[in-house]
C-alpha positions in Angstrom: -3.3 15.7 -2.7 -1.0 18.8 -2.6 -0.2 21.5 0.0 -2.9 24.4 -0.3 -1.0 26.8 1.7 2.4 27.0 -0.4 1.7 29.2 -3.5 2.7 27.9 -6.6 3.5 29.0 -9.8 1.3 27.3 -12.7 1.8 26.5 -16.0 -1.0 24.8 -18.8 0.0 22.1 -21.3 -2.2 19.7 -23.1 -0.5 16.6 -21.8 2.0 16.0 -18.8 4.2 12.9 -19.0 6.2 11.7 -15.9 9.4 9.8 -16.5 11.7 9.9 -18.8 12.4 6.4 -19.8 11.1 4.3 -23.2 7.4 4.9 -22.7 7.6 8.7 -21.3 9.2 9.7 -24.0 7.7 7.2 -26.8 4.2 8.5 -25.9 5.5 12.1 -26.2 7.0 11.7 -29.5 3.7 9.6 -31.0 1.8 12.7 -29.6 4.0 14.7 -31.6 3.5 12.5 -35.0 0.2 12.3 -35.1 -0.2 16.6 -34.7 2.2 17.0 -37.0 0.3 14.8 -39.1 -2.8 15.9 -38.1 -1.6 19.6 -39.0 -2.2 20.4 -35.4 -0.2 21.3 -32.1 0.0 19.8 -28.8 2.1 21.1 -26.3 3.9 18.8 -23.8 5.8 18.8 -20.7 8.2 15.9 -19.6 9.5 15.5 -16.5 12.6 13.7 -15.6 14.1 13.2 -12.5 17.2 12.2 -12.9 20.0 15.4 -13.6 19.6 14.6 -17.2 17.4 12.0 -19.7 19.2 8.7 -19.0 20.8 9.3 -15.3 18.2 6.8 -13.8 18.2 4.4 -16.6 19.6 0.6 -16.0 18.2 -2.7 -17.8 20.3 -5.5 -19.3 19.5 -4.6 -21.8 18.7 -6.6 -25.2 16.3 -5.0 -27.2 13.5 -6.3 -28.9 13.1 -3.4 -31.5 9.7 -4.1 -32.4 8.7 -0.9 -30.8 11.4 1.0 -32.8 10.5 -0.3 -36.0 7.2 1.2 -35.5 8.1 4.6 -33.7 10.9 5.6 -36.4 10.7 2.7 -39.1 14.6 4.8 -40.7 15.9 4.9 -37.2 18.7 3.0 -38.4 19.0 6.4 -40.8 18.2 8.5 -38.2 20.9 7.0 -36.2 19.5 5.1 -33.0 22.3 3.3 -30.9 21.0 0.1 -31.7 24.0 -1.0 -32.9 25.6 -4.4 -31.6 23.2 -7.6 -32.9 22.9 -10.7 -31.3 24.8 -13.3 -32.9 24.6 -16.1 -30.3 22.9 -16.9 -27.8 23.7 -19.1 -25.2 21.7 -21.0 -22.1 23.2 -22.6 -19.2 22.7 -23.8 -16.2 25.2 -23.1 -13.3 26.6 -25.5 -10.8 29.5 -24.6 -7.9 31.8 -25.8 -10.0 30.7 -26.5 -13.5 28.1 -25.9 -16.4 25.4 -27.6 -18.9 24.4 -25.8 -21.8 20.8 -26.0 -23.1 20.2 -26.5 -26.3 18.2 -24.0 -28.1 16.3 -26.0 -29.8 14.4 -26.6 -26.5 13.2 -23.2 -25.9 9.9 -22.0 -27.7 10.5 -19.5 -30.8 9.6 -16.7 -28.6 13.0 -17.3 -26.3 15.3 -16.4 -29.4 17.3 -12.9 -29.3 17.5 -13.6 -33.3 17.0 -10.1 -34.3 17.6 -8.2 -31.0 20.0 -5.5 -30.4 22.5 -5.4 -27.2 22.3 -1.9 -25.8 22.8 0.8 -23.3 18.8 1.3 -22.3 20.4 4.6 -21.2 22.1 5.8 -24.4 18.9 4.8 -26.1 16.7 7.3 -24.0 19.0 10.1 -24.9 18.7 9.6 -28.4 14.7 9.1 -27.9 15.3 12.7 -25.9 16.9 14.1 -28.6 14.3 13.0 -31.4 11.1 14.0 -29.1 12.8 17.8 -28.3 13.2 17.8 -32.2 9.7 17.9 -32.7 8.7 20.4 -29.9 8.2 18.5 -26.8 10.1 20.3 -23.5 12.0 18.4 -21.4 12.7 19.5 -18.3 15.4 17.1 -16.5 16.1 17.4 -13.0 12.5 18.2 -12.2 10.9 15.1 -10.2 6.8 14.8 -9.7 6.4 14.9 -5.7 2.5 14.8 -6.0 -0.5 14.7 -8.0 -3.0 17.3 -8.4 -6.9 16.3 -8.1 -9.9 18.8 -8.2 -13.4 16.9 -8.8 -12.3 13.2 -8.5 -10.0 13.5 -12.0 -6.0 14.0 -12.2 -5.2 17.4 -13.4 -1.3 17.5 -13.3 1.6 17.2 -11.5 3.4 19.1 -8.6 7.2 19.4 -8.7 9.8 18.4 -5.9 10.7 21.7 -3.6 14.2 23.2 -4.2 16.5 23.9 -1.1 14.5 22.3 1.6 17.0 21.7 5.3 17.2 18.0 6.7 14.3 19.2 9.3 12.3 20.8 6.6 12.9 24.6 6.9 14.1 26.3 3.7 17.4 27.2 2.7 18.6 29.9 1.0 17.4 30.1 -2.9 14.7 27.8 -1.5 12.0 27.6 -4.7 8.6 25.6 -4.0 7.7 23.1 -6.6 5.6 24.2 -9.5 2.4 23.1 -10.4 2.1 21.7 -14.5 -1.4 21.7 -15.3 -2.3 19.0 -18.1 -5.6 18.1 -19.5 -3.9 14.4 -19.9 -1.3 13.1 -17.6 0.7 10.1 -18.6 2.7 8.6 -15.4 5.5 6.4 -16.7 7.6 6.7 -13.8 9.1 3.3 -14.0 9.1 0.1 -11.5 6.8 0.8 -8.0 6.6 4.9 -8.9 5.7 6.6 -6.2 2.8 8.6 -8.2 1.4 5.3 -10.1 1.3 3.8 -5.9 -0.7 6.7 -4.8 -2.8 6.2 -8.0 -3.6 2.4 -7.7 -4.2 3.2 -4.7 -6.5 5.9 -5.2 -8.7 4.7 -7.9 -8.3 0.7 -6.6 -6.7 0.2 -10.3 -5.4 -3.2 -8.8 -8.7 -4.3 -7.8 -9.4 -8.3 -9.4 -5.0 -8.4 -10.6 -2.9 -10.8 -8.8 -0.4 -8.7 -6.9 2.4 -7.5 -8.4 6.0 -8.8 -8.4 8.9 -8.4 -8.6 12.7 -9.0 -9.0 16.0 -6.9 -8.0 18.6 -6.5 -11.1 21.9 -5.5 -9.8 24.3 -5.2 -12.9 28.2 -3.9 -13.8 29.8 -2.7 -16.7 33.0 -4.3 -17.5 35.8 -3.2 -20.2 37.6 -6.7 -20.4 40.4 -7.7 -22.3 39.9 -8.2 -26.4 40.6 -11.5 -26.8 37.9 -11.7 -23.8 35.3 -9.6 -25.8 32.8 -11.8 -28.0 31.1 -8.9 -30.1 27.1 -9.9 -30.0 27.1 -12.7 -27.4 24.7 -13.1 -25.4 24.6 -15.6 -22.2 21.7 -16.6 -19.3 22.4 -18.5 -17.0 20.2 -20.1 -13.7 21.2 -22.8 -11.0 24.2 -21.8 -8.3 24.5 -19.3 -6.4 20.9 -19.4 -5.7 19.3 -22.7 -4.2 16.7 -24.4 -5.8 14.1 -22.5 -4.1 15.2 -19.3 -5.2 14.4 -17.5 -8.2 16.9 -15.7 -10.2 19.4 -16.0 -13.2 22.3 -13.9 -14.5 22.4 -12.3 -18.0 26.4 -11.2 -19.8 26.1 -9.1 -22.9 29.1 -8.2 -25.3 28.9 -5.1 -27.0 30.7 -2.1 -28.0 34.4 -1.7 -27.6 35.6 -4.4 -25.4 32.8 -3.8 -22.8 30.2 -6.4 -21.2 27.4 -5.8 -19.7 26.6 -8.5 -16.5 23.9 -8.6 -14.2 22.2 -10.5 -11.5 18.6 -10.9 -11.3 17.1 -12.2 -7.6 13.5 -12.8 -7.4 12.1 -10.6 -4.3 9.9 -13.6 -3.3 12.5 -15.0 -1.7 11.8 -16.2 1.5 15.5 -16.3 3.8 16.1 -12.9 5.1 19.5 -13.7 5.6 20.1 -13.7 1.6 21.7 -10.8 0.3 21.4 -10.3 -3.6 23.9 -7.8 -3.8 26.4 -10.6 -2.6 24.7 -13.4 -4.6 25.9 -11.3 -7.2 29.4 -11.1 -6.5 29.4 -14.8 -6.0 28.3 -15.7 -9.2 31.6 -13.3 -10.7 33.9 -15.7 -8.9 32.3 -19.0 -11.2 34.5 -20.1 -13.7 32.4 -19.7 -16.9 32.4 -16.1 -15.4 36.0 -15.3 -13.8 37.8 -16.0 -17.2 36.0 -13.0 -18.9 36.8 -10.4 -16.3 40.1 -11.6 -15.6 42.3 -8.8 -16.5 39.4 -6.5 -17.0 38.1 -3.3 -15.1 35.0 -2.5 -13.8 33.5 0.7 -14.9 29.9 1.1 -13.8 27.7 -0.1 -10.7 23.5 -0.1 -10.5 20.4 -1.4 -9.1 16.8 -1.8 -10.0 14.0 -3.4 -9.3 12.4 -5.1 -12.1 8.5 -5.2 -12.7 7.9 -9.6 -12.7 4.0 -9.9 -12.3 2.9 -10.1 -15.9 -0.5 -10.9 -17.6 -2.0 -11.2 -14.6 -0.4 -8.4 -12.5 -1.1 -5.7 -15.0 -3.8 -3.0 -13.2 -6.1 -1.2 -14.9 -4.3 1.3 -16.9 -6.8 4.1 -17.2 -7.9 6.4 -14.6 -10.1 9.8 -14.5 -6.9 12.2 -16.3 -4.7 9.9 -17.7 -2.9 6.4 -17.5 -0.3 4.5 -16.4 2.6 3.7 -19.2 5.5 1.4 -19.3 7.0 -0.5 -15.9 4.3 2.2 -13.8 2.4 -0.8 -15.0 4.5 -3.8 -15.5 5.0 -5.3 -18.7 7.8 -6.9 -18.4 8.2 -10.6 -20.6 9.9 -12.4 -17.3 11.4 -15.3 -19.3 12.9 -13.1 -21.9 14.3 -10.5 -19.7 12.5 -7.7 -21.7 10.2 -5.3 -21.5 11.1 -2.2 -23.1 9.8 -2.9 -25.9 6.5 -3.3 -24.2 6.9 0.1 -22.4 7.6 1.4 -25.7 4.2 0.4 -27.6 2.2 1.4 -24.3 3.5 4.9 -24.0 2.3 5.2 -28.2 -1.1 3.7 -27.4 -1.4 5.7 -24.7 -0.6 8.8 -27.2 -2.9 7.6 -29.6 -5.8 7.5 -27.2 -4.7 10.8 -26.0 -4.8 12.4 -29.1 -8.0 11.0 -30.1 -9.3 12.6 -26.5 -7.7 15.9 -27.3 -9.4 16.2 -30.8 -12.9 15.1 -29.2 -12.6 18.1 -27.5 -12.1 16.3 -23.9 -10.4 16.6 -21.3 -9.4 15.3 -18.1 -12.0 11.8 -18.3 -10.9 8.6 -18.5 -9.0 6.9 -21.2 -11.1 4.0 -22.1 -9.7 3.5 -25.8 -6.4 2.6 -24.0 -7.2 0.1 -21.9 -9.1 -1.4 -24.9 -6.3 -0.9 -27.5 -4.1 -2.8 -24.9 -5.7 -5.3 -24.5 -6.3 -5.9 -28.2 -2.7 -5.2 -28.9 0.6 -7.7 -28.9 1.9 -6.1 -25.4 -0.8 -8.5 -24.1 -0.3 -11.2 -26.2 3.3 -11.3 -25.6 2.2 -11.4 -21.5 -0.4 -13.8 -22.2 2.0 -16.2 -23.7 4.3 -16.6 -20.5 2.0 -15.5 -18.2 2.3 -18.9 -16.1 6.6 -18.9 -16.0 6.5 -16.6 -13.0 3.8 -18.9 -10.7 5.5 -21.6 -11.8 8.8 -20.9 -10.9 7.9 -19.7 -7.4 5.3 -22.3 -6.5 8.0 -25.4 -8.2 11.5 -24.0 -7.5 14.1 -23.5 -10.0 14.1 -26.5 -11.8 11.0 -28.3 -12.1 9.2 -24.8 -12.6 11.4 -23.5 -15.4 10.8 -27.3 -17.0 7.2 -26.7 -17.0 7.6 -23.1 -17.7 9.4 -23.9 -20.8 6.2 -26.8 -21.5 3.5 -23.8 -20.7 5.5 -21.4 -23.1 5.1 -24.5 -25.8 1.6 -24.9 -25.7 0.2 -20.8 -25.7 2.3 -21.0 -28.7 0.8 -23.7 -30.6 -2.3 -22.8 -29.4 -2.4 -19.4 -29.8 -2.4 -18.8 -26.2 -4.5 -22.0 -24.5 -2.7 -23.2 -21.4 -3.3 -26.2 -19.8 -2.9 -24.6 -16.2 -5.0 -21.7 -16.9 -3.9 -18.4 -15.5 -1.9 -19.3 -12.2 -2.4 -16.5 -9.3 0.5 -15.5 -7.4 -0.6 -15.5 -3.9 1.6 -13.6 -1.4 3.5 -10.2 -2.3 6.9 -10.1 -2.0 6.9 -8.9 1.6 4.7 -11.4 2.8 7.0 -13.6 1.2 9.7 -13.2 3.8 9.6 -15.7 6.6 10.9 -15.2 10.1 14.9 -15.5 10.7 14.0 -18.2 13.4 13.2 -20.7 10.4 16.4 -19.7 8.7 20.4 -19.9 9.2 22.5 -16.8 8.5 24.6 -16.9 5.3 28.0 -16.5 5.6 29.6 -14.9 2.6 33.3 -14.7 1.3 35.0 -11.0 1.6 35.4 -8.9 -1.6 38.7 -8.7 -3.2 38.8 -5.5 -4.9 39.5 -7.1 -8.1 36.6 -9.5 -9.0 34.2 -9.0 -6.2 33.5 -5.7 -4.7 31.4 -4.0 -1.7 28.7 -1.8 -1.8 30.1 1.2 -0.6 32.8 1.5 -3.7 29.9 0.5 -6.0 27.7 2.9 -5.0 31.1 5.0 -5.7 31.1 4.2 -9.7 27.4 4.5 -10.4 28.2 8.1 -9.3 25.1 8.5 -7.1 24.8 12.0 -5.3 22.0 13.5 -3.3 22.5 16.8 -1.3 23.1 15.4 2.1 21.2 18.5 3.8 17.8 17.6 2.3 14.9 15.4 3.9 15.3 11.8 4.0 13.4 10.4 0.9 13.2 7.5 2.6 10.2 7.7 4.9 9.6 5.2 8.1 6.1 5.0 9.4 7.2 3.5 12.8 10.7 3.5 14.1 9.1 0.7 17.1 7.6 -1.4 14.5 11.2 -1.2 12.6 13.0 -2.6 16.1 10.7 -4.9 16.9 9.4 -6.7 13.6 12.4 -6.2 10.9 14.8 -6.2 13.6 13.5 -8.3 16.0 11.3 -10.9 14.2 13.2 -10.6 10.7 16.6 -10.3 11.2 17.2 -6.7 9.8 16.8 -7.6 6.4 17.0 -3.9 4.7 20.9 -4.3 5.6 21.1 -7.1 3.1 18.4 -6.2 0.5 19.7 -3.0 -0.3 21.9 -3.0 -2.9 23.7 0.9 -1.7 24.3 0.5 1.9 21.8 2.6 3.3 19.9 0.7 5.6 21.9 0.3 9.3 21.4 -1.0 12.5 24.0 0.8 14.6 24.0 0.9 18.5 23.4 4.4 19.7 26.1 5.5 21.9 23.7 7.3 24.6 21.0 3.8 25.2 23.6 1.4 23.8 20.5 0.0 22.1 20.2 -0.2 17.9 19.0 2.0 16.0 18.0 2.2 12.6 19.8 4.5 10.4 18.9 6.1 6.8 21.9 6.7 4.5 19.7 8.5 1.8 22.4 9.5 0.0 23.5 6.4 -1.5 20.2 5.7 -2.7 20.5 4.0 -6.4 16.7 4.7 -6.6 16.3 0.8 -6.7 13.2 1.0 -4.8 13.9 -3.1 -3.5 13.1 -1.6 0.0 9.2 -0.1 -0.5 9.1 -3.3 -1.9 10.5 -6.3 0.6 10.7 -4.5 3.9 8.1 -7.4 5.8 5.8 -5.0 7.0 5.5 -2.5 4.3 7.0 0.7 6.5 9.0 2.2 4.6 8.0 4.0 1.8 10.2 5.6 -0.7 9.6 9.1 -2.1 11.5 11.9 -4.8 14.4 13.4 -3.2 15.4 16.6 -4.5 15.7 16.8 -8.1 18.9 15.7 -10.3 19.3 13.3 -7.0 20.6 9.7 -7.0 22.8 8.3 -10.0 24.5 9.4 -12.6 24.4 6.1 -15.1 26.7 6.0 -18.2 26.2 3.2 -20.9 24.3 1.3 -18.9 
C-alpha cells in the first residue's frame, strides 16, 4: 500500500496507535498499566493529526464515565475535567412555534444522564494525553497516518503524511517524506469513516454479513450567555421542527462551566431531499423560542462539524484484522438514542490493549487479534448496542414520530428482557448515499438570511473553529470524475455538496473561459467533518490527510 520508490526513514515500536481521541489514547494508557504491572515495557507510538491532542475533537458531549471509572478509578484525584454533573434533564419535542415536554418517566432507565458529566470531549483528551505521556507513551501530534504498510497479507505500521508537498505535487523547500512507524500491533482509532479503517474494511472485507454503516452530521457552537441565562448541569434534547417528520435528527443544549452552553444539531445523513442543508437546519432551530431566550445577549465562541458514527449493533464490522484492530468510532459504537459513545470508544481501545498485551507476551506478533473480537462481544459495549439496536431502523423506516414511539417500546422490552426484541434485529437497507433521491422529486428549500447575531454563515463559522490548512498543498479532497460530478451531483442531484457541507467548500462556479460550471474544492476550510465521503450520491469523492496540524483548532469543545 505505500510508495516503494520514496525512501523512508523507519522506526520499530511494539504497538502503533492512530488517533488521538478517547480510544487511541485509552488503549495506550491500558498498555501502559498492565507493563507496568506486569514489570515489563512496551513502547508506543501515537499519532495525532490534529496540531495538538484535542484540535480535531468535537462531541456534545455528556459523558457516561463508566469507562473512566475503570481506566483511572481516583481520576477525580488525579484531576480529570469531568467536572459539571447533570442535574436535570429535560426532553421535548419542538414545534414552529411552541413545545411539549416528555416526561421522564417514559423513557427506559437507560435514557437517564443521572450520573453523567457535561464536558469538553476535547479538554478531556488532553488530560487523557497528559496521563498516557506520564507513563512513557510518545505522542507525536501533528503527524497524520497517510497509508498502511502490508508485507505478507498482515498490517505492519503506518506511513506518515509528506511535509512540504506544492498544490501539483512537486516538493517545496524543507520538503520531508513521511516516515514509516513499524509496529508489531497497530490500533487504528482514527475516528468516524477514517480513511485508514476504509482502506481496511475494505481490504480484509471486515464488513462482510454487517448492515451498512450510518451515519449522522453533528454541527454544534459554543456559546458564553448571560448568567442569569446559565443553568449549571442542565441538560436539554429536543426532536420535531425544523426537521419534517421524515427526517431524522434532534438538537442537544448543555450548561456547564462559567456561563457557557454547549448546542448542537444533529441531522441524520439518510435524508433523502438534497435540497436540505443541515448547516442551515441548525441555524433555524437557534431562532425557536425555547432556544432564542438563552442566547439572547450571549456571544458565540466556537464553530464545528462532525459526522457521527449511527449504525450500531448491527453496523459494527469485524474488529480484528491480520496486525491489529479497529478501536473507538473507526468502528462505530455509538448508543444513537443517548447521544453517546465515548464511553464505548473508551472500553474498546482498553480491550483492544488487553488483547494486545496478552499477544505481545505470547511472543506474537503481527496475527490477528481474535481475543478482541471475543472480549467485545462478551463485554457491555455490545450489550449497551444490543439494547437500542432497533431505534436507528426504526426511526428511518417510521419517521420521527411513530419510530421514536416504538423505539422508546423496543428500548422497554431489551430491558426487561435482557435484550429480547420483539422485532428482532432490523437491517438498514440503503447507505446514506443511496439514500438521496433525485432533485426532480423534491422542491428547493428556501431559507431565512443570517443575522450576525443569532444565526450565522458558514464562512465566519469556519472563521471561529480556527480551521487552517496551508493553501499550497494538494487538495485532500480527491474526485474520481469531474464528468460524473457535472452530470450526476450536478445534473441529476442538484449539487448537493454545496449544502451538505458544513465549511463552504464545495462550489459550483461558472468558469469564465466555457461559461459552464465547474466544481470547485476549497480544502482549506475543511472541518475534517468527513459528511461528503459520506453523502455525495455516487460515492466520488473521497476524503484523505492533508498535511499534518491541518484543519481546526477546537477549544472546549
Amino acid at each position: 500500500m505505500t510508495d516503494a520508490a520514496i525512501e523512508r526513514e523507519s522506526m520499530e515500536y511494539d504497538v502503533i496507535i492512530v488517533g488521538g481521541g478517547p480510544a487511541g489514547l485509552s488503549a495506550a494508557i491500558r498498555l501502559k498499566q498492565m507493563a507496568a504491572e506486569a514489570g515489563s515495557e512496551i513502547s508506543i507510538a501515537l499519532l495525532e493529526k490534529g496540531a495538538e491532542v484535542g484540535a480535531h475533537i468535537l462531541s456534545g458531549a455528556v459523558v457516561d464515565p463508566k469507562a473512566m471509572n475503570e481506566l483511572f478509578p481516583n481520576w477525580k484525584e488525579l484531576g480529570a475535567p469531568l467536572e459539571d454533573e447533570v442535574k436535570t434533564d429535560i426532553f421535548e419535542v419542538l414545534g414552529e412555534a411552541g413545545s411539549i415536554s416528555l416526561p421522564t418517566l417514559l423513557f427506559p432507565p437507560l435514557m437517564s444522564n443521572h450520573g453523567c458529566y457535561i464536558v469538553s470531549l476535547a479538554n478531556v483528551c488532553r488530560w487523557l494525553a497528559e496521563q498516557a505521556e506520564a507513563l512513557g507513551v510518545e505522542i507525536y501530534p501533528g503527524f497524520p497516518a497517510a497509508d498502511l504498510i502490508e508485507e505478507d497479507g498482515a498490517i505492519k505500521g503506518v506511513v506518515t503524511g509528506d511535509f512540504g508537498l506544492a498544490r501539483d505535487g512537486g516538493h517545496k523547500d524543507g520538503y520531508q517524506p513521511g516516515m514509516e512507524l513499524r509496529g508489531k500491533y497497530t490500533l487504528i482509532g482514527e475516528g468516524v469513516r477514517g480513511s485508514l479503517a476504509k482502506k481496511l474494511i475494505s481490504r480484509f472485507n471486515l464488513s462482510e454479513g454487517k448492515e451498512p454503516q450510518k451515519f449522522g452530521i453533528g454541527i454544534k457552537e459554543l456559546w458564553r450567555v448571560k448568567p442569569e441565562n446559565h443553568k449549571p448541569g442542565m441538560v436539554k434534547h429536543t426532536m420535531g421542527w425544523p426537521l419534517d417528520g421524515q427526517t431524522g435528527g434532534g438538537s442537544f443544549m448543555y450548561h456547564f462551566g462559567d456561563n457557557l452552553v454547549s448546542v448542537g444539531y444533529v441531522v441524520h445523513l439518510n435524508y433523502k431531499n438534497p435540497y436540505l442543508s443541515p448547516f442551515e437546519e441548525f441555524q433555524r432551530l437557534k431562532t425557536h423560542p425555547v432556544m432564542e431566550t438563552v442566547f439572547e445577549g450571549g456571544e458565540r465562541m466556537s464553530y464545528g462539524a462532525r459526522a457521527i458514527t449511527e449504525g450500531g449493533y448491527q453496523s459494527v464490522p469485524k474488529l480484528a484484522f491480520p496486525g491489529g484492530g479497529l478501536i473507538g468510532c473507526s468502528a462505530g459504537f455509538v448508543n444513537v438514542p443517548r447521544i453517546k459513545g465515548s464511553h464505548n470508544a473508551m472500553k474498546t481501545g482498553m480491550l483492544a490493549a488487553e488483547s494486545v498485551f496478552a499477544a505481545l507476551a505470547d511472543g506474537r506478533q503481527h496475527d490477528e487479534l481474535a481475543d478482541y473480537q471475543t472480549a467485545y462481544e462478551s463485554s457491555w459495549v455490545a450489550k449497551d448496542l444490543k439494547r437500542v439496536r432497533n431505534v436507528k431502523p426504526l426511526w428511518s423506516k417510521l419517521g420521527t414520530f411513530f419510530g421514536v414511539a416504538f423505539g422508546g417500546l423496543d428500548m422497554w422490552c431489551t430491558t426487561i428482557f435482557g435484550g429480547w426484541s420483539p422485532f428482532g434485529t432490523l437491517g438498514h437497507g440503503k447507505t446514506d448515499a443511496e439514500s438521496l433521491e433525485p432533485a426532480s422529486k423534491h422542491k428547493p428549500i428556501t431559507y431565512p438570511k443570517p443575522d450576525g447575531v443569532l444565526t450565522f454563515d458558514r464562512l465566519s463559522s469556519v472563521f471561529i473553529s480556527n480551521t487552517n490548512h496551508e493553501e499550497d498543498q494538494p487538495i485532500h479532497l480527491k474526485l474520481s470524475d469531474a464528468e460524473l460530478q457535472k452530470l450526476s451531483e450536478l445534473g441529476e442531484f442538484a449539487g448537493p455538496s454545496t449544502r451538505y457541507c458544513p465549511a463552504g467548500v464545495y462550489e459550483w462556479v461558472e468558469d469564465e473561459t466555457s461559461g459552464e460550471q465547474r466544481f470547485q474544492i476549497n480544502a482549506q476550510n475543511c472541518v475534517h467533518c468527513k459528511t461528503c465521503d459520506i453523502k455525495d450520491p455516487n460515492q466520488n469523492i473521497n476524503w484523505t490527510t492533508p498535511e499534518g496540524g491541518g484543519g481546526p483548532m477546537y477549544a472546549n469543545m
